[in-house]
C-alpha positions in Angstrom: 119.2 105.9 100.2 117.3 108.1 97.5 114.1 110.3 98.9 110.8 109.0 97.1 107.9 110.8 96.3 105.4 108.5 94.8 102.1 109.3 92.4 99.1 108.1 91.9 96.7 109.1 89.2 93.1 108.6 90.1 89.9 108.8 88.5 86.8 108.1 90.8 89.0 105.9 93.0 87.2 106.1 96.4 86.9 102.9 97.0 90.5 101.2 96.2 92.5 104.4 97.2 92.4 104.4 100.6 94.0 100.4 100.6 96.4 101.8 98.2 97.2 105.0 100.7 97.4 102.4 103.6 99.6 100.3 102.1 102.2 103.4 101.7 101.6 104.4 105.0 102.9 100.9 106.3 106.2 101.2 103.7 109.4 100.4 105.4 111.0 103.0 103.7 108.3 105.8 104.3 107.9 108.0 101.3 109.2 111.8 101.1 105.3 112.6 100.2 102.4 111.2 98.3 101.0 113.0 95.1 97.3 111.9 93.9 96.4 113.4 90.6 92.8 113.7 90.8 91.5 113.7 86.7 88.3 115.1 87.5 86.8 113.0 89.8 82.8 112.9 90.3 83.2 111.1 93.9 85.1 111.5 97.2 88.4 110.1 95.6 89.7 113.7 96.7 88.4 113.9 100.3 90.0 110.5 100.5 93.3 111.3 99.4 93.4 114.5 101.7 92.3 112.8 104.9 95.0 109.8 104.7 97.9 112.9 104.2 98.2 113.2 100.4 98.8 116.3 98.6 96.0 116.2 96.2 96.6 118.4 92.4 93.8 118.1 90.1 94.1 117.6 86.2 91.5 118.7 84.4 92.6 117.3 81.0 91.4 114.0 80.3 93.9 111.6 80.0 96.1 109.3 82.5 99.2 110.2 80.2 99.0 114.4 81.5 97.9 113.2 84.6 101.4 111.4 85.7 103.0 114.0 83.4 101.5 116.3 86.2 102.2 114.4 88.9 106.2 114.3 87.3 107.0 117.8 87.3 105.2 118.5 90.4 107.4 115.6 92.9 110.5 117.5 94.9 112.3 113.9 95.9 115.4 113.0 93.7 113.4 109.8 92.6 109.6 109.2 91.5 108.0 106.1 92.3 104.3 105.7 90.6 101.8 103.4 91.3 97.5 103.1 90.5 94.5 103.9 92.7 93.7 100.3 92.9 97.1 98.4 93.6 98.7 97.5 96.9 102.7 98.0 97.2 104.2 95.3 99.9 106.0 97.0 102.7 109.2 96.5 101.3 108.2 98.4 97.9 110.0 101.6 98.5 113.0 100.0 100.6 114.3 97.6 97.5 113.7 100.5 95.1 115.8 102.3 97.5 118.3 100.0 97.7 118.5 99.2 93.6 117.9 103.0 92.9 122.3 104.0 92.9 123.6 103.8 89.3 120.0 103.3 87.7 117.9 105.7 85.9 114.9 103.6 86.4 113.7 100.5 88.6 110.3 98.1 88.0 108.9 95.1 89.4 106.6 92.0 89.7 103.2 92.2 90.1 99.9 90.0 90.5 96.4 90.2 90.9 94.9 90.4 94.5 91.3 89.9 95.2 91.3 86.2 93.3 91.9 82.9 94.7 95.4 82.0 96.1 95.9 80.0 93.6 95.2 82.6 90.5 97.2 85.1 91.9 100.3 83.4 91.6 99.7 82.1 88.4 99.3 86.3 87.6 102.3 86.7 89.1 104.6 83.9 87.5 103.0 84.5 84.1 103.8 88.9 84.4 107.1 87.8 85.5 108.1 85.2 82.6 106.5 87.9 80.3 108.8 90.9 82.1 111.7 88.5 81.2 110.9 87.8 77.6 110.9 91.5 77.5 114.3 91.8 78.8 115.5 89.6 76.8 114.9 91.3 73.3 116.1 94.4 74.6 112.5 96.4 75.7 111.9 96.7 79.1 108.3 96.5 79.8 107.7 99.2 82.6 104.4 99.2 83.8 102.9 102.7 85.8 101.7 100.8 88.9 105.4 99.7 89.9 108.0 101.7 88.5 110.2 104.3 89.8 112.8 106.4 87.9 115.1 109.3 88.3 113.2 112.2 88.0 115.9 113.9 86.0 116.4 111.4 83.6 112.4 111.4 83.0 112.3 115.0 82.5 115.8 114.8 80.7 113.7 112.1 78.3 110.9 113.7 77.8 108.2 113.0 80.0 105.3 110.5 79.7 103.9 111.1 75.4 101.0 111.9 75.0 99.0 108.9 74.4 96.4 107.3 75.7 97.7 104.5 76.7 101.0 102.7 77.1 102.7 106.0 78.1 104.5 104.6 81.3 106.3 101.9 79.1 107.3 104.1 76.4 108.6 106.2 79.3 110.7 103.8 80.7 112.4 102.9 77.0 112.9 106.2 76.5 114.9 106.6 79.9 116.5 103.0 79.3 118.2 105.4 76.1 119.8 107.1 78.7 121.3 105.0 81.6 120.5 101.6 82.9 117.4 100.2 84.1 116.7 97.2 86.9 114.4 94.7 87.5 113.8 94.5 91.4 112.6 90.9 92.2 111.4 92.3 95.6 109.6 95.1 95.3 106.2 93.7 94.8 102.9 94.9 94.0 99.1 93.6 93.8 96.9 95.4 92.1 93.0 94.5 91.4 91.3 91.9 89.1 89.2 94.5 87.8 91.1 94.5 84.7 89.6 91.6 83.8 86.0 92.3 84.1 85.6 92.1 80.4 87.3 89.0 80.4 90.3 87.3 80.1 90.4 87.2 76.3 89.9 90.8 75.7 91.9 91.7 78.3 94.9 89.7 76.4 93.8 91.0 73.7 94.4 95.0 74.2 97.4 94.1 76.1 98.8 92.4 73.1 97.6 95.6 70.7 99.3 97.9 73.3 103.2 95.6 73.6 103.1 96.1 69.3 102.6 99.9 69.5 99.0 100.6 69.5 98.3 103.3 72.4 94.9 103.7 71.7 91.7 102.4 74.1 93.6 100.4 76.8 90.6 101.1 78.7 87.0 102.6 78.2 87.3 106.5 79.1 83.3 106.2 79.8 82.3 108.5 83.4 83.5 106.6 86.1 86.3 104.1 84.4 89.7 104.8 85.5 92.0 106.4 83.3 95.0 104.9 84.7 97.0 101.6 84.3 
């Protein structure tokens, strides 16, 4: 099975990172190494990341787009898995990415929000996945930066992430869909936080809806202390 290394942009993340670093220490299939880009943190998001084993690079230009662009060119494992500063991979995340990763170029999966009632989160979960699928159906796979994982010579090969200011992990994943095939893993899950929705469900429907017809502008406010990533 393929080596991973797997990246995680962060921006003031010291609260959610280390459940994020746990959860990849508990992976089944244990990582090659972990990356944090730091994108100029103002807390201990660093001190975090180094005491739980990751190597830590720091971005100084603003930006989650040239901060997984960073993270990218700096991984030495065959494949690249990414995920955000706030999301929990299952313990099986890496082992089915692993196991789907021969003959693809790139690899994504379901997610749903953690922190909220039972009963919300798997309403998150079936309505990302029935969305996922309406996006495989007309032909644009809909790969998200917290769980997706691609060759990391097809992403170089393809470009790299644009940059944008948002939506630059999907418009990755198209891009290396041009050049071999990419897979929808049912079972490598991840949670990632409600925080998302702290404005609201509406606008946060809203920007996602701007961001699927092309806009890549604003996903999230780039005030001190908002997270810059995904």
């Amino acid at each position: 099975m393929p080596g991973f290394t797997v990246v995680i942009p962060a921006r003031n993340e010291e609260v959610y990172l280390p459940l994020t670093l746990r959860a990849l220490a508990g992976q089944r299939h244990a990582p090659d190494e972990v990356i944090v880009v730091d994108n100029r943190s103002t807390d201990r998001t660093v001190e975090v990341a180094r005491a739980w084993g990751a190597t830590v690079l720091r971005c100084e230009v603003p930006g989650v787009a040239r901060t997984r662009q960073m993270g990218l060119e700096a991984a030495r494992s065959e494949w690249v898995a990414t995920t955000d500063a706030d999301s929990l991979p299952s313990p099986q995340w890496l082992e089915k990415l692993s196991e789907a990763a021969p003959g693809r170029a790139a690899l994504y999966g379901p997610m749903r929000f953690c922190g909220v009632a039972p009963h919300w989160s798997r309403l998150s979960g079936a309505g990302y996945s029935a969305f996922l699928h309406a996006c495989r159906i007309v032909g644009k796979p809909n790969l998200a930066g917290a769980n997706m994982a691609y060759s990391r010579g097809a992403a170089l090969l393809a470009g790299g992430y644009p940059d944008v200011e948002a939506y630059e992990d999907v418009i990755l994943g198209q891009e290396i869909a041009r050049l071999g095939e990419v897979a929808f893993v049912p079972g490598a899950l991840v949670e990632t936080s409600a925080r998302r929705l702290e404005r609201g469900l509406l606008p946060f429907a809203w920007q996602q809806l701007r961001n699927i017809t092309g806009h890549t502008r604003g996903y999230f406010a780039e005030s001190e202390g908002a997270r810059p990533e995904r």
